[in-house]
N, C-alpha and C positions, 0 to 999 in steps of 0.2 A: 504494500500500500504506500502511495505518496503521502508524504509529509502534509501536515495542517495546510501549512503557506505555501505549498504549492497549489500551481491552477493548471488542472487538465482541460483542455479548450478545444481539441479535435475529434477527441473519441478514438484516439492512435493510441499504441502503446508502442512497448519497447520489444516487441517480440523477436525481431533480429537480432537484436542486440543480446539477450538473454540466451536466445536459442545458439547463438555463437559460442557466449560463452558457458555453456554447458556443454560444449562441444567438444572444445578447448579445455576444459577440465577445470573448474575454477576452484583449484585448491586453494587459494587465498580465503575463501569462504565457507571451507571445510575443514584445514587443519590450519588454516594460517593464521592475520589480523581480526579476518570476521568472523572465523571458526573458531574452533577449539583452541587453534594456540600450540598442539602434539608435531606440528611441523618440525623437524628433526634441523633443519635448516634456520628457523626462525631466531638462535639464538643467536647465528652469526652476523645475520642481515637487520636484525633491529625489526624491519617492516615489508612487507611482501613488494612493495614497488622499487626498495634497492635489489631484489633478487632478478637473475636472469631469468627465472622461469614467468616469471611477470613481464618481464618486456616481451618476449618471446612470444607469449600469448597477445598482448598487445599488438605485438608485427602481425601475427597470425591475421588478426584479426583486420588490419588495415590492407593487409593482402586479399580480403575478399572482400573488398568496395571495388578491387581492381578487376579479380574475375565475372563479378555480377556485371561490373558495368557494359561488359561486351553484350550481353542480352537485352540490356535495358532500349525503351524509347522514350521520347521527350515526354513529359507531364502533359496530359493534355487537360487544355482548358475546363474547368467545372462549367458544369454543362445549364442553362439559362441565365448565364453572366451578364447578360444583355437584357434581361428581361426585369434585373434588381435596380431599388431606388436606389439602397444605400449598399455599399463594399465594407466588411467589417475590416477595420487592420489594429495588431497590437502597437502601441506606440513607445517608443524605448528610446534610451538616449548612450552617444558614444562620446565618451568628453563633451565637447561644447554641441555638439551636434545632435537635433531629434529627428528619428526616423520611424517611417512605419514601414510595416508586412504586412501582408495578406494573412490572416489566421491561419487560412484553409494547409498553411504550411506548418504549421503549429501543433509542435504537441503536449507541449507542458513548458509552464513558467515556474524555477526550480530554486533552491535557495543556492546561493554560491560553496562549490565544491573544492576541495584541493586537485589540481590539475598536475598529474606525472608527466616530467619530460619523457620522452625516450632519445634512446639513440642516434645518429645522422636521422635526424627528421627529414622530409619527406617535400619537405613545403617551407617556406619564412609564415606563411599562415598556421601550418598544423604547431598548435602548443604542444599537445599532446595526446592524453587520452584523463579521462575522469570515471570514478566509479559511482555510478548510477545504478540506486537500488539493487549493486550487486553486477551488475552488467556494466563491461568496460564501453567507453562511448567516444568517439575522438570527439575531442575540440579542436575549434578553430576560433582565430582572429578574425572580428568581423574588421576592425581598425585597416588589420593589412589588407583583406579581400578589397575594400571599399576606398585603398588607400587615403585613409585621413591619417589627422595630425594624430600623432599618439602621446601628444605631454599635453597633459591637463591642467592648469595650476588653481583650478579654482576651488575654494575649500567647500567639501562637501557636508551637509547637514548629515547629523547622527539621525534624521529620519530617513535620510534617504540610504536604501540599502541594494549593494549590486545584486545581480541577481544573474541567473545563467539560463538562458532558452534551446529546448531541446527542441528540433525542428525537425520534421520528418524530408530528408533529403533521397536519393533518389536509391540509394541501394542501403538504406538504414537511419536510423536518427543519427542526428549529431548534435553538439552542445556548445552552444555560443556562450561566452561572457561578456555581460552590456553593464553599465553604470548606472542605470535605472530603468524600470519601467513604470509607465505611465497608466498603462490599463489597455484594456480593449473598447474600442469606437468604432460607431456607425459613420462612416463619411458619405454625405451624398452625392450620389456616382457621379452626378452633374460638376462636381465642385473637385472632383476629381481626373474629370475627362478634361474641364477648360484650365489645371493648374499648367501653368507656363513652362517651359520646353529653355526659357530662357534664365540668364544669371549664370552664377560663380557654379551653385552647389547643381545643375542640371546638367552640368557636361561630367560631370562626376559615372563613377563608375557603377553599373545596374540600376540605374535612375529612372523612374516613368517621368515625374515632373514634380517639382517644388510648387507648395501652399502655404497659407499663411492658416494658421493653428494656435488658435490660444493665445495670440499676440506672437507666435513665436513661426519661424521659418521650417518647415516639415516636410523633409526629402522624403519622397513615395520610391520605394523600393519595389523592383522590376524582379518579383521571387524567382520567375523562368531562369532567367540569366545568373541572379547572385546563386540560385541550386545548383545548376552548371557549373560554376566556379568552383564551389563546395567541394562537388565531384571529380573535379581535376585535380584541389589539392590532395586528395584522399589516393588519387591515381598515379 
């Protein structure tokens, strides 16, 4: 079961991810950190994520985003997109910058986890990997994908708390860490289809078009494209 504060918002779960690692043997949760602890190894490693047999499962695990992906096809459109007033999108923020998503990509808004490097990553995007309810999940930078600033200096209130979005991507979820989220909104499609194509934050990368939101400026995020992106760093 998820956490209190978290929010399940697609009706997706983690099945890939789980079902991998059950696959892969997730001794970490039988004799290791979230198990028993009888891990014969465990005394030398301190923690299941300094051991080889944890990265190793980790690699495993990012080596089949690479096999699925030869199967896969694009995401296609949900089907009467054209027939809604309003587009739901979560809205979240990167440093100084607010953006939205399409939900329909969403599968859970998660409390911030501790993120494992692993070894020659893969990516300057892929951080690593995070354990989710038991199931390892890569992470990614959404900062690098979307190339923004990534120094912040602004001081953040003890209400506002990061938070990490697990997003159903095209061969499994994956897990973003954002600075805040804002909630889930109805935008009316109309106010969505005239936002402007122009300005600074529009030629930006995975962009539909920039709004004006709450007084503040709200780059709409093009899911097709940034999931694409996803996908390739995973590959």
């Amino acid at each position: 079961m998820s956490s209190p504060d978290a929010l399940d918002t697609a009706g997706l779960d983690l099945g890939l991810a789980v079902a991998d690692t059950q696959a892969i043997d997730d001794c970490w949760n039988r004799i290791g950190i979230h198990g028993d602890r009888s891990c014969p190894l465990l005394a030398d490693h301190i923690h299941c994520r300094n051991c080889s047999v944890y990265s190793a499962a980790a690699t495993r695990l990012l080596d089949r985003y690479a096999l699925q992906q030869e199967d896969r096809r694009p995401v296609a459109a949900a089907e009467g997109d054209e027939d809604i007033v309003t587009r739901s999108l979560l809205i979240f923020r990167l440093g100084e910058e607010w953006l939205g998503i399409a939900t329909r990509c969403l599968v859970e808004v998660a409390p911030l986890q501790p993120i494992h490097s692993l070894p020659h990553q893969r990516s300057r995007a892929l951080l690593g990997v995070a354990n989710v309810r038991g199931a390892l999940v890569a992470c990614l930078s959404l900062v690098e994908l979307l190339g923004l600033d990534s120094t912040h200096n602004g001081a953040s209130s003890g209400r506002i708390m990061p938070r990490m979005l697990i997003i159903a991507a095209q061969d499994g979820p994956v897990v973003v860490p954002v600075d805040e989220v804002d909630g889930i909104h109805a935008i009316d499609e109309r106010t969505l289809k005239a936002s402007s194509a122009s300005g600074t934050q529009a030629s930006g990368r995975f962009t539909q078009g920039v709004l004006q939101w709450k007084g503040r400026s709200l780059r709409w995020l093009d899911e097709a494209q940034l999931l694409s992106a996803v996908t390739r760093s995973l590959t």
